[in-house]
N, C-alpha and C positions, 0 to 999 in steps of 0.2 A: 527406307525413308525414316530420316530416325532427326524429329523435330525435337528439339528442347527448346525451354522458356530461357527466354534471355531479357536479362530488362536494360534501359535507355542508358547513359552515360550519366546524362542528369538526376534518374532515379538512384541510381548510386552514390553519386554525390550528395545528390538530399537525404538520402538513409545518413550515410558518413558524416554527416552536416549533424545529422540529427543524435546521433552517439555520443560525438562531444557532446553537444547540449546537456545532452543527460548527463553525462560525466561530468560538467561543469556542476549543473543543478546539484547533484552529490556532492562534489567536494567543497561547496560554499553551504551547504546543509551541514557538514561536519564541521568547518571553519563555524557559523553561526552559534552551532550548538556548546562548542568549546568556549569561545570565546565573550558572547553574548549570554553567558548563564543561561540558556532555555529554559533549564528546567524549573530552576526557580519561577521566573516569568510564569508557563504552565500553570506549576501549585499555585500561582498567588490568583490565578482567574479562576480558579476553583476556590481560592480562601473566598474571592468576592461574592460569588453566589452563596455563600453558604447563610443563615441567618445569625443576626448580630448574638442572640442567647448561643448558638452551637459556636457560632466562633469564640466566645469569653470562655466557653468548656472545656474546647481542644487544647491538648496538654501533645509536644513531641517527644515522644522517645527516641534513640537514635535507629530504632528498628522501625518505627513506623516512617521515620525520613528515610530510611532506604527503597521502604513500599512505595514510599509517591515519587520519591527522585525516580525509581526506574518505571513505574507506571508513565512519567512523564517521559520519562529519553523513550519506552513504546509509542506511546503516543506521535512524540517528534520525527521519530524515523519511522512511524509505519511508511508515510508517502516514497521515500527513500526507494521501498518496494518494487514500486510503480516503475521508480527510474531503473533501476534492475531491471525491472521486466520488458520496458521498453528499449532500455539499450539491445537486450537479446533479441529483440523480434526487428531491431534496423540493424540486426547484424546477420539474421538471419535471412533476410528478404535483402542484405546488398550479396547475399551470397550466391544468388540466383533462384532456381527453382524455387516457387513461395511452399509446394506439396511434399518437398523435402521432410524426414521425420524431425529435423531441426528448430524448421521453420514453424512445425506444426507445434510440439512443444515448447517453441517460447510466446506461441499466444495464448497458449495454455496456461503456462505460469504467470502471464500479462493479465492474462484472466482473474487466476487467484490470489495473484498479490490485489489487485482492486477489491476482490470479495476481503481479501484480511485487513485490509484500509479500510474499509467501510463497517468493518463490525468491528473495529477496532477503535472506530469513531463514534460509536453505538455504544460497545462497551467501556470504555478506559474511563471514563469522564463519571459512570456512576460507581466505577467500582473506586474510584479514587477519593471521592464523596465519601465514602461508604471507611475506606480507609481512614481519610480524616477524623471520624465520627464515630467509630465505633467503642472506643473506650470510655464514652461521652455518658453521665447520668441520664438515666430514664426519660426520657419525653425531649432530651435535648440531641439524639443520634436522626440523623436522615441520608436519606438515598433519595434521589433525583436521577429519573430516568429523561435524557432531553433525544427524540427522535425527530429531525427535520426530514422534510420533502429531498434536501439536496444525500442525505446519507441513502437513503432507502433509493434513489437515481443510479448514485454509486455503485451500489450494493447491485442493480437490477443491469448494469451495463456489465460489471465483472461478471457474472453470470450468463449474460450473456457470451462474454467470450470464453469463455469455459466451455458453454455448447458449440461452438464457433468449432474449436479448437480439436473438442472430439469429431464432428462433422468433418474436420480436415483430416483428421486423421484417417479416418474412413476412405476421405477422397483419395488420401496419399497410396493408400494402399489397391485401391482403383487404379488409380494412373499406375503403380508401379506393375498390377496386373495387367494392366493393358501395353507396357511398353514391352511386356515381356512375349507378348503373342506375335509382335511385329517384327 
């Protein structure tokens, strides 16, 4: 007797459903980013915060625009991550078995891309502060650390699926011992 996991017609189609999606969300995140100048946008909500004395200080060099343009394109495309990671785990779960070591690995990385998007929203923001400011005379250079409730949520669900992930892995290897006794 030899049962395997099979899922609905409709759960396939909503994984499948949900792949585009994400591939969509990607290719209009790069469209966005190209087209809409991001990165500038980015630097200028960080010029805002800054105080009006540190802003009449900062001087650009063409090395420190290359620090915050790619500080910002990290920034822009950490979520990107997310849709990677998600694409794999509805490609993985229309593939059948969810205890597959596939399966289990791409909620694993579903996992850690969320924890790198969350500390990455933790960190980009004061290091870029910090870039801004740092050639700046004495008493006019700052760093602003900004930690909200919604980053440390982030941060504590990625983690969660990380433990998710290895726990699956465990099980994967359960089920694959048990199918082999039968």
């Amino acid at each position: 007797m030899n049962s395997t996991y099979r899922e609905s017609p409709m759960l396939k189609g909503l994984c499948l459903g949900f792949q585009v999606l994400s591939v969509g969300i990607a290719l209009f995140s790069l469209w966005a980013f190209f087209s809409l100048n991001m990165t500038d946008q980015i630097m200028d909500a960080y010029w805002a915060r800054l105080s009006e004395d540190a802003r009449a200080a900062v001087t650009y060099s063409s090395t420190k625009k290359v620090i915050l343009q790619s500080l910002a394109a990290i920034s822009f495309f950490a979520p990107v991550l997310i849709l990677i990671g998600a694409f794999r785990v509805f490609g993985a779960l229309k593939g059948g078995d969810p205890f597959r070591p596939q399966s289990v690995r791409s909620v694993r990385f579903l996992g850690a891309s969320i924890v790198a998007y969350a500390l990455s929203r933790i960190i980009i923001y004061p290091i870029s502060v910090l870039a801004m400011t740092y050639d700046n005379p004495e008493g006019l250079k700052e760093l602003s650390i900004a930690i909200d409730t919604n980053n440390l949520v982030v941060l504590m669900i990625g983690v969660i699926l990380v433990i998710v992930g290895h726990v699956f892995t465990h099980a994967a290897s359960v089920a694959d011992e048990n199918r082999q006794f039968v």
